[in-house]
C-alpha positions as CSV (number, residue, x, y, z in Angstrom):
1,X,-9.0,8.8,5.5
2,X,-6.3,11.5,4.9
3,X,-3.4,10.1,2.6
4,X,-0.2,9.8,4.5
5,X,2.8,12.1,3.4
6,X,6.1,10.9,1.9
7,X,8.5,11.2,5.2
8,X,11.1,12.5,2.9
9,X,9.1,14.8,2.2
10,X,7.9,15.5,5.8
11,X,11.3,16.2,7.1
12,X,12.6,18.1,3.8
13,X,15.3,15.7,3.3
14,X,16.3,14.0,0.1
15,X,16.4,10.0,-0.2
16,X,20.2,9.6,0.2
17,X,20.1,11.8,3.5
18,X,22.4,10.0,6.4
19,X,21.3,10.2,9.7
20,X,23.1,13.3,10.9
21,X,20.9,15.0,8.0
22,X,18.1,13.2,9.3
23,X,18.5,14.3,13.2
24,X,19.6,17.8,12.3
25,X,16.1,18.5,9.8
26,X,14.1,17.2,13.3
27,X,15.8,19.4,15.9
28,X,15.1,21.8,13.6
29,X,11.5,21.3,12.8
30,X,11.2,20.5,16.2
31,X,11.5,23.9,18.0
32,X,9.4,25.4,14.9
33,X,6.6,22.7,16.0
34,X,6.4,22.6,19.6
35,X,3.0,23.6,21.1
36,X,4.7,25.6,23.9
37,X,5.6,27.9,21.1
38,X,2.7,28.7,19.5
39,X,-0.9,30.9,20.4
40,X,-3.5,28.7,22.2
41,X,-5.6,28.4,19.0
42,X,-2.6,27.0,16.9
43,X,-1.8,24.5,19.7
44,X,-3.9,21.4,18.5
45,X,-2.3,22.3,14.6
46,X,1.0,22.2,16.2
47,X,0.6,18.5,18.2
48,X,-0.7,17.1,14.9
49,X,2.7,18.9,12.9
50,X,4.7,17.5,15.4
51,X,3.3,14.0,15.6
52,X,3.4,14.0,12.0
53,X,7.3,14.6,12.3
54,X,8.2,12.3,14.9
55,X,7.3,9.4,12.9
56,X,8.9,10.7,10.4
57,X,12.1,11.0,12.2
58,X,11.2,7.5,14.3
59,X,11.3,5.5,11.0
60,X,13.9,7.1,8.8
61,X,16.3,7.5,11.7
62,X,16.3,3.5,12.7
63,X,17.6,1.4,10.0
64,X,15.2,-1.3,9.7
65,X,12.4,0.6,9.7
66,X,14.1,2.7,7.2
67,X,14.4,-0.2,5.0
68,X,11.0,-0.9,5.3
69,X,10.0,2.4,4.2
70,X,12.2,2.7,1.2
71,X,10.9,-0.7,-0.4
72,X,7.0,-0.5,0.5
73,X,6.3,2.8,1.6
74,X,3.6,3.3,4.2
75,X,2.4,0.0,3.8
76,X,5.7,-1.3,4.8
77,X,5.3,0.3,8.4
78,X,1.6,0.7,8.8
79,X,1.7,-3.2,8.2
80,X,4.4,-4.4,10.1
81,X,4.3,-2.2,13.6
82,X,1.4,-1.0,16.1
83,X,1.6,2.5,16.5
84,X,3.4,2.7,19.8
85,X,5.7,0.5,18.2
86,X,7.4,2.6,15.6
87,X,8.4,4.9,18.5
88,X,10.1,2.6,20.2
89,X,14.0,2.6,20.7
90,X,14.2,6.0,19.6
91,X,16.2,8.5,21.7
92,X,13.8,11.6,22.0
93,X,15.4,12.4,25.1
94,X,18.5,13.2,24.8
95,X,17.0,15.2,21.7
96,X,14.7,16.9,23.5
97,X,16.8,17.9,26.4
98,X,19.9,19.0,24.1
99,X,16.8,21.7,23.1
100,X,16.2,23.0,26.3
101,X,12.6,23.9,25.5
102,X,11.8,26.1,28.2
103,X,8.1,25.7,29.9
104,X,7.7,22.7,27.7
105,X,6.2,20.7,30.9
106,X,2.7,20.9,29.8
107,X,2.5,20.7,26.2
108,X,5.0,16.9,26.7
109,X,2.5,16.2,29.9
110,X,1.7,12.8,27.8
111,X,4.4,12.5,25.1
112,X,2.7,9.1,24.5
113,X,-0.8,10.6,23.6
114,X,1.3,13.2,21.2
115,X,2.5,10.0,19.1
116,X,-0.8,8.5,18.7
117,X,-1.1,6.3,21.4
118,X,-2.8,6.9,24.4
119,X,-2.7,8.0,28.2
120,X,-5.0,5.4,29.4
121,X,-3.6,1.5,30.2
122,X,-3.0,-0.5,26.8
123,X,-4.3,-3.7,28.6
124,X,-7.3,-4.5,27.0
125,X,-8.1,-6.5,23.8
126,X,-7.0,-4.6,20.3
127,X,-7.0,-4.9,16.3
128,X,-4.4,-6.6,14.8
129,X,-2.5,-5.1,11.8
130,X,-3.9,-5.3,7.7
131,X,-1.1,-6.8,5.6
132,X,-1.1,-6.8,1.7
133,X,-0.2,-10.1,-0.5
134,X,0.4,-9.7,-4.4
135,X,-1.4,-11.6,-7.2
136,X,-0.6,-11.5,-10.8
137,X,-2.8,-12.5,-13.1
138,X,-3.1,-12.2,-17.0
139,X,-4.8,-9.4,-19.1
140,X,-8.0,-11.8,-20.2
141,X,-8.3,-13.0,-16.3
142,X,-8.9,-9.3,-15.5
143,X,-11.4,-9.0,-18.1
144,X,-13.4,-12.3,-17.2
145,X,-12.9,-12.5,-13.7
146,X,-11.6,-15.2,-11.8
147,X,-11.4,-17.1,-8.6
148,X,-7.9,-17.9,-7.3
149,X,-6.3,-19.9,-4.7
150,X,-3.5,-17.9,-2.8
151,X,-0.9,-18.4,0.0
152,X,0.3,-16.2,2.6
153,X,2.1,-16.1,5.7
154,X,0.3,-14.1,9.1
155,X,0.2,-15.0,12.4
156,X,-3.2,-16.3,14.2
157,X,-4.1,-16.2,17.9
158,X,-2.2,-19.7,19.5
159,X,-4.7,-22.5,19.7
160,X,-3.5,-23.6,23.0
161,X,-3.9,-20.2,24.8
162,X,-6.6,-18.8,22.2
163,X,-4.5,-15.7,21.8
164,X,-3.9,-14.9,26.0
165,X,-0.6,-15.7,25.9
166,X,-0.8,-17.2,29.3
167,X,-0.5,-21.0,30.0
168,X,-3.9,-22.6,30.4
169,X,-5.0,-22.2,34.1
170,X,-3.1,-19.4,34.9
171,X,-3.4,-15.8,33.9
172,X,-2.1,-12.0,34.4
173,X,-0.7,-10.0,37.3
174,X,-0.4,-6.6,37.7
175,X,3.0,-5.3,36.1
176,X,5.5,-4.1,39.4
177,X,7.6,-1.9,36.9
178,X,5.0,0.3,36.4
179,X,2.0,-0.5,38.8
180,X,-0.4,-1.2,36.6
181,X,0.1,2.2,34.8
182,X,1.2,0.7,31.3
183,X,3.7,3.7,31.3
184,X,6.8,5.1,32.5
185,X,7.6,8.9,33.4
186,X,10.7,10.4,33.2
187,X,12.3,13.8,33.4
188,X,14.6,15.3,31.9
189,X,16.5,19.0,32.5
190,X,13.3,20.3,34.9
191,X,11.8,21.3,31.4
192,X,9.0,18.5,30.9
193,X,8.2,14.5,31.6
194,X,8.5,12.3,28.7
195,X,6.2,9.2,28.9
196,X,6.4,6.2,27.3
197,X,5.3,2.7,27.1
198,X,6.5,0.7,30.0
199,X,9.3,-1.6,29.1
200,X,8.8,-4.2,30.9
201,X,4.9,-5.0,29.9
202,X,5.0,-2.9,27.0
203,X,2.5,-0.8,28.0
204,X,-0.5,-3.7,29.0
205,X,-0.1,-2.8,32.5
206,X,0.5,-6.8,33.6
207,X,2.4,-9.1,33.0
208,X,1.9,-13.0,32.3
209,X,2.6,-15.0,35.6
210,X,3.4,-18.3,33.7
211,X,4.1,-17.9,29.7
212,X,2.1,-20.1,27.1
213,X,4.4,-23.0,25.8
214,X,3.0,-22.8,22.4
215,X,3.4,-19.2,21.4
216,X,6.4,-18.5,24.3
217,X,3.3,-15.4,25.6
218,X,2.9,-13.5,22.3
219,X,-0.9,-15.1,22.5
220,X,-0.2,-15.4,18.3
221,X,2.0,-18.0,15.9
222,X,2.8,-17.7,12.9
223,X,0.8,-19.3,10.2
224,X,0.6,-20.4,6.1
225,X,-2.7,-20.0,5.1
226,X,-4.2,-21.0,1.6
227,X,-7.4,-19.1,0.7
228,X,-9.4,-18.8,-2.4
229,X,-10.1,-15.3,-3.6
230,X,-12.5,-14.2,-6.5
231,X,-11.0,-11.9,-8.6
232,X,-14.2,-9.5,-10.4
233,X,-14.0,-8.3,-13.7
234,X,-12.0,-5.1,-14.3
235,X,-9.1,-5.2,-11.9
236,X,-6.2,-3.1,-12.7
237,X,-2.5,-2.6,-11.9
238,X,-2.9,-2.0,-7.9
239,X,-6.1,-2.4,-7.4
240,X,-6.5,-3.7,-3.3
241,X,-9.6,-6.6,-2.6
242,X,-9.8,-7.0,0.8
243,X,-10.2,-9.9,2.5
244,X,-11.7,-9.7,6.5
245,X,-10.4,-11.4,9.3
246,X,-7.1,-12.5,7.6
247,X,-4.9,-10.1,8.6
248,X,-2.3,-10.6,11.8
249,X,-4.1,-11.6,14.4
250,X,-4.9,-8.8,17.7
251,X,-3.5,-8.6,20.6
252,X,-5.0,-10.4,23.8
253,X,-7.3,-12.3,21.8
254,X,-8.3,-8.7,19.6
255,X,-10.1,-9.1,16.3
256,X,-7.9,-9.6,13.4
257,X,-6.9,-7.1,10.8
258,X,-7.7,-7.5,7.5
259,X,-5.6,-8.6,4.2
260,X,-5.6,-7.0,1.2
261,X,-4.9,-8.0,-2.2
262,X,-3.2,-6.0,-4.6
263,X,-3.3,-7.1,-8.1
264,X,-0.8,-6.8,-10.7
265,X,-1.9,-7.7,-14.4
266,X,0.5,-8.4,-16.7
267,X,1.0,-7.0,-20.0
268,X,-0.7,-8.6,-22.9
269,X,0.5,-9.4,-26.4
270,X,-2.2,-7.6,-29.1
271,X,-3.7,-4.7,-26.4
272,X,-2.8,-1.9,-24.6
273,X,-4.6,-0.7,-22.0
274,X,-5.7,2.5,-21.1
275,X,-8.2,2.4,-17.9
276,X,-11.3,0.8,-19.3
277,X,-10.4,1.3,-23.1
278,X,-8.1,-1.3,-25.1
279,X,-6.2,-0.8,-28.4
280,X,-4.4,-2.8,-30.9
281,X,-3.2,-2.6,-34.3
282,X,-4.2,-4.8,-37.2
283,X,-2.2,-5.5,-40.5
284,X,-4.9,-4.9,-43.3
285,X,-3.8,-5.7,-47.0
286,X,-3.1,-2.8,-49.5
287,X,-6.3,-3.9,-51.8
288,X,-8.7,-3.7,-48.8
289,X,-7.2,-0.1,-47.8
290,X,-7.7,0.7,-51.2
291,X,-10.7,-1.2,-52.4
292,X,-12.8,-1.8,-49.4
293,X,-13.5,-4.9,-47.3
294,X,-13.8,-6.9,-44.4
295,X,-11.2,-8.1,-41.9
296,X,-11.2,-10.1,-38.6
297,X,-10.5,-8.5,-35.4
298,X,-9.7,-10.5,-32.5
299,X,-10.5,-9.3,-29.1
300,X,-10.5,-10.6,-25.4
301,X,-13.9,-12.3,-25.7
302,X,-13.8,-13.7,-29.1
303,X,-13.6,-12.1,-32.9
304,X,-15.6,-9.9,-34.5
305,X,-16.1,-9.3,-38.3
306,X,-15.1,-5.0,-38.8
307,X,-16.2,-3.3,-42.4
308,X,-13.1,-1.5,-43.9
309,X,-13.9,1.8,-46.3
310,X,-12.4,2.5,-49.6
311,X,-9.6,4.6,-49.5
312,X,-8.4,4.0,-45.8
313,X,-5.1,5.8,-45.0
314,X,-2.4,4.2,-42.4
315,X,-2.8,4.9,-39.1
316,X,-6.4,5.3,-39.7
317,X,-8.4,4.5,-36.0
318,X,-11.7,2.7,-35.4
319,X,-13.4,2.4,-32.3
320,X,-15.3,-0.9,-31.5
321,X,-17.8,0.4,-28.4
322,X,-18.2,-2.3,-25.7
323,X,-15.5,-4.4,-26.5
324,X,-13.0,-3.1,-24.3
325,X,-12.7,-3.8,-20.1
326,X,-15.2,-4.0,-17.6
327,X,-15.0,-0.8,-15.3
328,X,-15.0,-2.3,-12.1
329,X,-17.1,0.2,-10.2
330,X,-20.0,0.4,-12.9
331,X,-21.8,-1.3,-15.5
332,X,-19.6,0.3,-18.3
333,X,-18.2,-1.7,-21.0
334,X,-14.5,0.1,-22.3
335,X,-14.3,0.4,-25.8
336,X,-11.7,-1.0,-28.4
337,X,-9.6,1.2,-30.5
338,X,-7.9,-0.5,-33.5
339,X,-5.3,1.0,-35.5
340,X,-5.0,0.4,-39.2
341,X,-1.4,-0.3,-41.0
342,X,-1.4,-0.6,-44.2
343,X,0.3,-4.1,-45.1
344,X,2.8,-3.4,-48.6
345,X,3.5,-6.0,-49.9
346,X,6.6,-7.1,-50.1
347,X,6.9,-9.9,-52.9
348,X,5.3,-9.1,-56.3
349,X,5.0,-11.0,-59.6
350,X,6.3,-9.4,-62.9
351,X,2.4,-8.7,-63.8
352,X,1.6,-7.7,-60.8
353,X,4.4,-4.7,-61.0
354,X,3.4,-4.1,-64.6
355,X,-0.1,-3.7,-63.4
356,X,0.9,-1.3,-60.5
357,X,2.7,0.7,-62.4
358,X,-0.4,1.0,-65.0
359,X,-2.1,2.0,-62.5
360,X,0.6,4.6,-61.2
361,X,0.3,6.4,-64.7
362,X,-3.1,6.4,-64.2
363,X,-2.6,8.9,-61.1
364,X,-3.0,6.2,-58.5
């Protein structure tokens, strides 16, 4: 799956752009993107340029959606509106008349299919929409693993109409605004039809005759659901686990989307992380820097007895294999890197400086 570019971006605008910036960078891009004006092999490139810039302009131009954007990114909009949705209640029209795109008739002959919807009635059954919940959890949970009990708020098809949105015993009718199309055609200037979504059943093609009580005909309610969620060894900052079926619920009774879990592990008080690796650094007294020895190193399972040299400078680095992370797509064990700082003492006895200072004339 391609990775969705930064609308900013999209529309060569900066963040703090107003929406007279934002308008004038899509007229613009707009005649340089329409598939009237381009060679018959660059047509299909140009539809995909130009859906790609109407949504950009459809979210950044309304100022909720904008919002949205600017606090979750992708996931903010992806999660939150189906895609006819993100279209709606923006003015292309007025836009793409003030144009005047001459012979644009056939390349706009199903504006709805350009913005990745579809010419076809929207009456059926579809996918609801993934949403994303955060978990934080500590340093030595990520490296154990751990099984979690979570809240989060979706909605679920109405237990009264089982996600019909019509009151039991009745049902649909065939939607008199647009005959059953789903969609409504307009022209504008003699240069092309804009169709869109019909207003009045949103594009199902029929309407409810007699709404559910329960869920006022959305077919869905809004719900707080409590799950528990194992959490494998390994996890990282941002890592997703995905969780089927828990998602908002579809439309007309549709499968469910998914939810996905993004983790966020909190920063721990000895280690540093770095991927699958960990490092720390360890006091160790002068004598054993100078003399040789043994020292305790603690690490996220437990400690472990480590064999100093003689003569081991500051800053000196050990690696420990296997005693780092668990890489959560293999079998790999991280390693720990420990960092050696010379203690000095700081409180010395008469004989004691006497006898460093022996040892100083000696060359030490």
């Amino acid at each position: 799956m391609s990775v969705k570019r930064d609308y900013y971006e999209i529309l060569g605008i900066p963040k703090t752009a107003g929406h007279q910036e934002i308008e004038q960078a899509y007229r613009k891009l707009a005649v340089q993107c329409h598939p009237d004006r381009v060679s018959a092999d660059k047509k299909e490139e140009a539809r995909e340029k130009f859906k790609e810039i109407s949504e950009a302009y459809a979210v950044l131009s309304d100022a909720n959606k904008r919002k949205q954007y600017d606090q979750f990114g992708h996931a903010g909009i992806d999660g939150r509106y189906a895609p006819e949705d993100i279209y709606r209640g923006v003015d292309f029209g007025s836009i793409f008349q003030d144009l005047g795109f001459g012979g644009g008739g056939a390349a706009f002959e199903d504006m709805f299919d350009i913005f990745g919807g579809s010419s076809r009635r929207r009456g059926g059954p579809s996918r609801g929409a993934d949403i994303e919940t955060p978990i934080t959890i500590a340093l030595d949970e990520a490296y154990k693993g751990i099984e979690k009990k979570i809240q989060f708020y979706h909605t679920e098809h109405c237990p009264v109409c089982s996600g019909s949105g019509a009151k039991p015993g009745t049902g649909r009718k065939s939607c008199g605004q647009c005959r059953g199309t789903g969609k409504t055609v307009s022209s504008f200037g003699g240069f092309f039809q804009f169709t869109q979504p019909c207003p009045k059943c949103h594009g199902a093609g029929q309407v409810i005759e007699v709404p559910c009580n329960e869920c006022k005909g959305r077919g869905k309610v809004k719900a707080q659901s409590e799950i528990s969620v194992k959490i494998p060894p390994g996890v990282d900052d941002g890592t997703s686990i995905r969780v089927r079926g828990k998602g908002e619920a579809g439309e007309l009774g549709g499968p469910s989307g998914d939810l996905y879990i993004v983790t966020r592990v909190l920063p721990h008080d000895l280690f540093q992380r770095d991927n699958s690796d960990l490092h720390n650094e360890i006091k160790v007294p002068f004598t054993i820097a100078v003399l040789g020895g043994e020292i305790t190193v603690v690490t996220l399972d437990g400690t472990i007895k480590m064999k100093i040299p003689p003569s081991t400078p500051s800053n000196k680095i050990f690696r420990i294999k296997g005693k780092g992370m668990p890489d959560l797509h293999t079998n790999r064990q991280g390693d720990l890197f420990v960092r050696i700082i010379i203690d000095v003492p700081v409180k010395l006895t008469e004989r004691q400086k006497l006898m460093l200072r022996d040892m100083s004339k000696e060359g030490l």
